[in-house]
N, C-alpha and C positions, 0 to 999 in steps of 0.2 A: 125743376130738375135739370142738374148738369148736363151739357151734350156729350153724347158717349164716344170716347176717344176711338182715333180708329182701327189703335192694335186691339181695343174691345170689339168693335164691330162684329155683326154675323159674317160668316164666312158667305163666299160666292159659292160655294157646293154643297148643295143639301142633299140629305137619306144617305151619308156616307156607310153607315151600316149594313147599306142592302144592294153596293157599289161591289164589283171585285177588284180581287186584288190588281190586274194592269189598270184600272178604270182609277181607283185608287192612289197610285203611282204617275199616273199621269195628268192626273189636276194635281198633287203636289210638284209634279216638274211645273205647269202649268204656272203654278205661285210663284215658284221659285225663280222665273227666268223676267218677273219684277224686280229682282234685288238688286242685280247691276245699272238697269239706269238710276234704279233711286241713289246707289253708292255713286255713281257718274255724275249726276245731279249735285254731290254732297261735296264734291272735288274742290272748288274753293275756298270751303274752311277748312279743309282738312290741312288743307294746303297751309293755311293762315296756320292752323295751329304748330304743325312741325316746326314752320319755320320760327316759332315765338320759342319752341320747348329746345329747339337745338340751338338757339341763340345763348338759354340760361344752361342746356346743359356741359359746352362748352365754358362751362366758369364753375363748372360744382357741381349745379344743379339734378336733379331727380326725378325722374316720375313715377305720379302714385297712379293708380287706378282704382275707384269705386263704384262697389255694385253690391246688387242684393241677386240671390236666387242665378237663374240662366248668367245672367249679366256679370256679376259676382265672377261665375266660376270663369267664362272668358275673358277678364280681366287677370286671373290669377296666369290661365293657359298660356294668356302671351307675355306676361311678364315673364313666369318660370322657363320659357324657349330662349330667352335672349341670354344668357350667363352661354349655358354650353353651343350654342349656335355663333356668338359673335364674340366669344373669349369674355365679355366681361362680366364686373365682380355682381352679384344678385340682388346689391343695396343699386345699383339704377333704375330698375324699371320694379318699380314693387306692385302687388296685386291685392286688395283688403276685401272682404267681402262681409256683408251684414251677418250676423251671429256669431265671425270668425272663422279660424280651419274647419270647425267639424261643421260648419256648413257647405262646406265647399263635397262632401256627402251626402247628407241628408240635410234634408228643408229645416231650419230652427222658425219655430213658429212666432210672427208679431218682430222678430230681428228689423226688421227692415223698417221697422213705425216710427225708430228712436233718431228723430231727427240732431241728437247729438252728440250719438255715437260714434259717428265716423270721423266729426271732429277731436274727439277721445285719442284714436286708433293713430291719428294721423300725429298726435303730440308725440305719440310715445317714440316716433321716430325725428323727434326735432326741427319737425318741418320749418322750411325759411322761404325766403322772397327769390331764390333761385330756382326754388323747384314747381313744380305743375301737378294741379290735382285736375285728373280727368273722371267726369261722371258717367256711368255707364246704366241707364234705364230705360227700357223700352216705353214702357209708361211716360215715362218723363216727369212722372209724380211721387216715386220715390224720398219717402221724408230721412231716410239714412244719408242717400244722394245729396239731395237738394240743403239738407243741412249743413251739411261738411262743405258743400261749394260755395255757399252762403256764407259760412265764418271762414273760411281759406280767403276769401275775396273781401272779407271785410280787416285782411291781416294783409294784405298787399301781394298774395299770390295769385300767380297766373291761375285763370281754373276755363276748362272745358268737357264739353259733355258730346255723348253719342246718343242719341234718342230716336225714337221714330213717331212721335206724334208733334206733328209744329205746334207755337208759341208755349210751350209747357213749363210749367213752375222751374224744372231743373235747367231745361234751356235760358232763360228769366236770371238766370244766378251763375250762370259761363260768359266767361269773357267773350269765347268764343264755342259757337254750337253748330255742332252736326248734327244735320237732320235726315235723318233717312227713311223717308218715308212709302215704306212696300207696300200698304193696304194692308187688310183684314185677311188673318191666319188663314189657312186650310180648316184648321179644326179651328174654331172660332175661340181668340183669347191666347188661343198656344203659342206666345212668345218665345219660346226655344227652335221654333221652326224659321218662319222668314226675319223675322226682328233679330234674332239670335245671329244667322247666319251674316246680316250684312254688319252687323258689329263685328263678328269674328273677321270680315275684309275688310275693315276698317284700323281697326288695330293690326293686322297685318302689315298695312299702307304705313301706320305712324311711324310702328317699329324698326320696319324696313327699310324706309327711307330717314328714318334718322342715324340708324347702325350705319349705311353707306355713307351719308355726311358725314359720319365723326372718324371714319376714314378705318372700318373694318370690316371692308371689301376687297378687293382688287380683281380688276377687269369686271365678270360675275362670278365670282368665287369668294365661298369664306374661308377666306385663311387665315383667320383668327379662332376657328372652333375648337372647341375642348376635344380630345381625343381620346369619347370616355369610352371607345368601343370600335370591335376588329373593322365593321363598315367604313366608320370617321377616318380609321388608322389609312385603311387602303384607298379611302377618296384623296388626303391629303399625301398618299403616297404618287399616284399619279400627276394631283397638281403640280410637284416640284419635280417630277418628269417633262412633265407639257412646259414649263417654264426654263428648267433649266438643262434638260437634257439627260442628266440620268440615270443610269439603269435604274430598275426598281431596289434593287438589295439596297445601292447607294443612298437614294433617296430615304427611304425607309428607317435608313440609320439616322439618316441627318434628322428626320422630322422628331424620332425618338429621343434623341439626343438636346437639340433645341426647344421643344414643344409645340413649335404652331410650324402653318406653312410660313406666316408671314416673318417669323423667325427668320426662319432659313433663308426666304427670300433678301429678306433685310442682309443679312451678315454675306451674301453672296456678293452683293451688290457694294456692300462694303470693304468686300476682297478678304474677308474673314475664315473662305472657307477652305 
């Protein structure tokens, strides 16, 4: 018999049913405050991989993201932030998850088995040798995963994963692998708790730091966001206050009028305005 991975493992907290609620809360904080050094620990390929994915996305290139179930839908979560957060178009950072959209609601059962479907998913968008498939599986056993990583790499694309169990079939099949390894659930198995969360700060870390590389930042502000709402409107109405002085009404106008902050910043600088 197989060794049992260790996002399967027993949990460290037994009789949780007969725990109260602060008693309860507090061995999940307990779990939880494992996830940063594992992500700490993980800091040099993460690193490796940015710097491989901003090298190709400066020339065209793309990133996809794959996953099934938890993993899936935080692949989708941080793809779909980056369009209205960082002004760009929603064909950069795409999100695919095993069963498709209506999994991204409900569980489609066996989706996740088809180790050829994600190479399927990935045609239909024309994938080439510029863009980056990243695998996202707690397990690290994922046959949808580990499939699509497997033929993307056997086609000359960059391919990396996020995992939390070392040496694993999908790690085996990335260029480059993150490992992030928290230990055994609170509830024993329940990868949407610890495994989940340090993916979600991982893909934070990618996204983040590649939208600042590719130069849609400025100082720490986005002044490239979409301004699909009165909040956005009135954050980027102050930023072009703090930068160029002002009043609000003024500002206001100009950001209306040009679309972004980094518009207006742009054209002021240029003596445009």
């Amino acid at each position: 018999m197989s060794q049992i991975s260790i996002t399967e493992q027993d949990s460290l907290h037994n009789d949780l049913e007969n725990k109260s609620v602060k008693e309860l809360l507090l061995g999940i904080h307990e779990e939880d405050n494992k996830i940063l050094p594992a992500v700490f620990a993980a800091i040099p390929q993460i690193e490796k991989l940015v710097e491989q994915i901003l090298k190709r996305m400066k020339k065209g290139g793309r990133l996809f993201y794959l996953g099934a179930g938890t993993s899936g839908r935080l692949g989708i979560l941080d793809a779909s932030e980056i369009p209205p957060t960082y002004g760009v178009g929603y064909d950069l950072v795409i999100g695919l998850i095993a069963g498709g959209d209506r999994a991204i609601r409900k569980a489609v059962e066996a989706a996740e088995d088809d180790p050829e479907a994600g190479w399927v998913e990935l045609q239909k968008f024309k994938i080439n040798k510029l863009d980056t498939v990243v695998g996202i599986a707690a397990s690290g056993r994922t046959p949808y995963v580990a499939g699509a990583l497997k033929r993307a790499r056997e086609h000359g694309i960059l391919t990396g994963c996020i995992v939390n169990n070392p040496g694993s079939v999908v790690a085996q099949n990335a260029d480059i692998a993150i490992e992030a390894i928290v230990g055994p659930e609170f509830v024993t198995g329940s990868t949407r708790m610890k495994s989940g969360t340090s993916q979600k700060l991982i893909l934070n870390m990618i996204t983040t730091s590649l939208m600042i590389k590719l130069g849609r930042v400025k100082g720490n502000k986005m002044v490239n966001m979409q301004l699909t709402n009165q909040k956005l409107v009135h954050r980027g109405t102050r930023m072009i206050m703090n930068e160029l002085g002002y009043d609000e009404q003024t500002a206001k106008r100009l950001l209306l009028l040009h679309g972004s902050v980094n518009a207006v910043l742009e054209k002021s600088k240029n003596g445009e305005l």
